[in-house]
N, C-alpha and C positions, 0 to 999 in steps of 0.2 A: 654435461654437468659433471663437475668434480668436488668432492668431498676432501676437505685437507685442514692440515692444525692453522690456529691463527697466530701461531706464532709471530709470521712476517707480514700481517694485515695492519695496515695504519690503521688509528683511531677513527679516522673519520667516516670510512666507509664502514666499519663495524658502524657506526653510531648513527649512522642514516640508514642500514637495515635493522636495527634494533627499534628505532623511531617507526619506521613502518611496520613492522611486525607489530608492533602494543598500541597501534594509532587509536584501536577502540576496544583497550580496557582501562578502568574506574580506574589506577592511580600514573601518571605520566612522569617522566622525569627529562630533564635536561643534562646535556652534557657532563656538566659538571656532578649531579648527583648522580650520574653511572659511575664513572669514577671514584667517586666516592664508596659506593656499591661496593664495588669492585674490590678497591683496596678490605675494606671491612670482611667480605665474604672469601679472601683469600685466592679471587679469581688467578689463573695460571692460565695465557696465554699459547702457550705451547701444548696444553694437554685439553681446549677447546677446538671444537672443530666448526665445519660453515659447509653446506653447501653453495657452491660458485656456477654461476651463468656467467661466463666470462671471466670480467673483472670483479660483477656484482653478487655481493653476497644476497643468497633469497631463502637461506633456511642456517639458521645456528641453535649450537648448545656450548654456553660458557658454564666451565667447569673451574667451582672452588677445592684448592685442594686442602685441606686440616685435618685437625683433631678433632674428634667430635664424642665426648663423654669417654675420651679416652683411646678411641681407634680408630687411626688412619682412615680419613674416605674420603672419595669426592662429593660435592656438593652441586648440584644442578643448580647454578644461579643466577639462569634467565634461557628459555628455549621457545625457537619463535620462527614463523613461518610466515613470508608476505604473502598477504591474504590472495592473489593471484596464484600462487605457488602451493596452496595448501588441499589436503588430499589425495596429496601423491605419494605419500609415506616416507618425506623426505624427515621429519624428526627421529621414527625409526631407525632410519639407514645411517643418520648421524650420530645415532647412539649406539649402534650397533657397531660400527666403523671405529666409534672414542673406544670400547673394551680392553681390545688387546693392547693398547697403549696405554691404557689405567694399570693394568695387570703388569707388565712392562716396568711401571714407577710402584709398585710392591705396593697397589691398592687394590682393597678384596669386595670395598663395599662402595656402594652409591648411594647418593640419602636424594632428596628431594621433595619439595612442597608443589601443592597441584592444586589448585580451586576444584572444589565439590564439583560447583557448576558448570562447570566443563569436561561434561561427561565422555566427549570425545577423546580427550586425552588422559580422561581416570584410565578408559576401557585399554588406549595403549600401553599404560606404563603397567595395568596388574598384566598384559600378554607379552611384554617384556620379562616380566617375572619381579614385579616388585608391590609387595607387599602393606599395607598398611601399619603403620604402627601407632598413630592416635591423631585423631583430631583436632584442628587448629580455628580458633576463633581470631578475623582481624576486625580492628576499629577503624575509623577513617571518618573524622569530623570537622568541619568545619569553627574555627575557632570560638564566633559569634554565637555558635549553638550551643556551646557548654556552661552551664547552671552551675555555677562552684561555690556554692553558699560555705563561707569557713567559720568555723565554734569560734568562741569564744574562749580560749585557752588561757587565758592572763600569760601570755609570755610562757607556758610552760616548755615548750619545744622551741629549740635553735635549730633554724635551719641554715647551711652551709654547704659549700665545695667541701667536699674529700677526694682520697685518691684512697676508690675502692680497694689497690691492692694492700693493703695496711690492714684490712678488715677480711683476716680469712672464713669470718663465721657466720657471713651473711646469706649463704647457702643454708644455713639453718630459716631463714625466714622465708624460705622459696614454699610453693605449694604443689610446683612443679615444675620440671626442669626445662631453662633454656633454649627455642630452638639454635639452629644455628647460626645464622644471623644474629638472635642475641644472644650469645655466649662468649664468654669471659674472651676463649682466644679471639672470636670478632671484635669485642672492644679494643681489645690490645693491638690489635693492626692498624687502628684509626685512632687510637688512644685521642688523637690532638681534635678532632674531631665530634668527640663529648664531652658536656657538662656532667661533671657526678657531683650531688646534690646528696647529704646525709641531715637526718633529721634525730636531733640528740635532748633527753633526757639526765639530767647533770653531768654531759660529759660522759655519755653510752649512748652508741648508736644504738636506734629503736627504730628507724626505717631508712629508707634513701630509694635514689631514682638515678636511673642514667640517659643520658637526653643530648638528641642530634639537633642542635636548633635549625642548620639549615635546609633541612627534612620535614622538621616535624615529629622526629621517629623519638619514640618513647623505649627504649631497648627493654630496660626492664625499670620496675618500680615493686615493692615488695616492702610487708610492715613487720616488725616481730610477732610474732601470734600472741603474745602476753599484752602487747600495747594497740589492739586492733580496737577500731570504732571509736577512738578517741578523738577524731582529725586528722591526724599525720598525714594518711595519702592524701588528704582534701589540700593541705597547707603544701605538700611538695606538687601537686598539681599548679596547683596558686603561684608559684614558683619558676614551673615552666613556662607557662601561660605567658610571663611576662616574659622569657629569657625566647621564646618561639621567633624566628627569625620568616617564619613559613606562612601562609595565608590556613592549612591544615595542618590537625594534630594527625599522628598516625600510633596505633599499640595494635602490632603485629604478629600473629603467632604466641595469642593467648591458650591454654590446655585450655578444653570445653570441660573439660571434669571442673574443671576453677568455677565456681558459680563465682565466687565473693569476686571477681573481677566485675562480671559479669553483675550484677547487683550493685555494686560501685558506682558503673558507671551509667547504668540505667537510674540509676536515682538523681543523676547530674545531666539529663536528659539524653544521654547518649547510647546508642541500640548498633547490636550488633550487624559489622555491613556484613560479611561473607563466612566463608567457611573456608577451610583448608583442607585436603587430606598431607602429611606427610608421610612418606611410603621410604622404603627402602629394599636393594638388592644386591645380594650376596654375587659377586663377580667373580 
């Protein structure tokens, strides 16, 4: 067995060990939406690594490289072990092996998101030395399921396309900040790949939403705190809903401190599916 970058690995054998690795967790994708993935989370080919039986990859970690609130790091995003191959501390040894060539490309940190419920790989990454830094609530709904009863506003909000970069102050309506998947540089790599959706009072934005329709993926959606409970998120919901190319909605790496997300969306029938830890390590 050999550990080595994937720089020179074609897609498709990456993409039929990644299919086996996630055969049996709650959200599946298809070829086309890793790629998508991919591009968005700023994956780097050359700085992921794979464990190899032969030709066949049986354990990887693809590594995004960006920005993230301002400093350099990589970004774990996707690590995964065919389930015949798993227990042998092949994600370890792959993470341990990607280091000195993070450091190499003048990276000091590593971020990553981890399900609560999979206490076996929480227990790896804090004995790796990585850290908690807040907890992540995801949704995952079926579209039929969602109760989106909308006010009656008389026409008071337009709702529209924009190009979020036009509107540097919409960071003011945050409650908390983006993970990395949804942040601003994520959007910017797939830019053509979201709908951004602004909800205006005479001509002032007062909320908006950014939306992957062929996901499902809800990146981010946030209201002004002066204009909350009015409708808005009901009516840019109302929005998606229609524009959704997907059989599921997906709002990903919600902060659990956020109740009012969390309240939102339980009043529109929708309960939270899982948990996250994102954790991070100084390299």
């Amino acid at each position: 067995m050999e550990i080595k970058s994937l720089g020179k690995t074609n897609f498709e054998t990456i993409f039929k060990a990644y299919s086996k690795a996630f055969s049996d967790y709650d959200i599946q994708q298809n070829a086309n939406e890793l790629k998508t993935m991919w591009k968005r989370r700023g994956f780097n080919p050359d700085l992921s690594f794979a464990a190899f039986e032969g030709e066949e990859i049986v354990a990887f970690t693809f590594n995004g490289i960006g920005n993230f609130n301002g400093i350099k790091m990589a970004y774990d995003t996707g690590t995964g072990t065919l389930k015949e191959y798993r227990g042998q501390g092949l994600a370890t040894n792959i993470l341990t092996h990607s280091i000195p060539y993070l450091k190499q490309a003048n990276i000091n940190y590593y971020l990553l998101e981890v399900l609560q419920h999979n206490a076996k790989a929480v227990s790896i990454y804090r004995k790796l030395g990585f850290e908690v830094t807040r907890e992540l609530n995801y949704f995952v709904w079926k579209n039929e399921e969602l109760k989106n009863e909308i006010k009656n506003t008389n026409g008071l909000f337009l709702i529209e396309p924009i190009d979020i970069k036009k509107y540097n102050f919409i960071a003011d309506f945050w409650d908390f900040y983006p993970s990395w998947q949804n942040s601003f540089e994520s959007i910017q790599r797939a830019s053509d790949d979201f709908i951004n959706l602004g909800a205006f009072i005479d001509k002032r934005l007062v909320g908006y939403c950014v939306f992957e329709p062929y996901s499902g993926d809800i990146t981010q959606i946030a209201v002004d705190k002066a204009h909350r409970r009015k409708g808005i998120a009901s009516l840019l919901l109302h929005e998606v809903s229609k524009l959704n190319k997907h059989t599921k909605t997906k709002l990903v790496n919600t902060d659990t401190t956020c109740g009012s997300i969390v309240d939102f969306l339980k009043a529109k029938n929708i309960e939270i599916t899982g948990k996250q830890f994102e954790m991070i390590k100084k390299i």
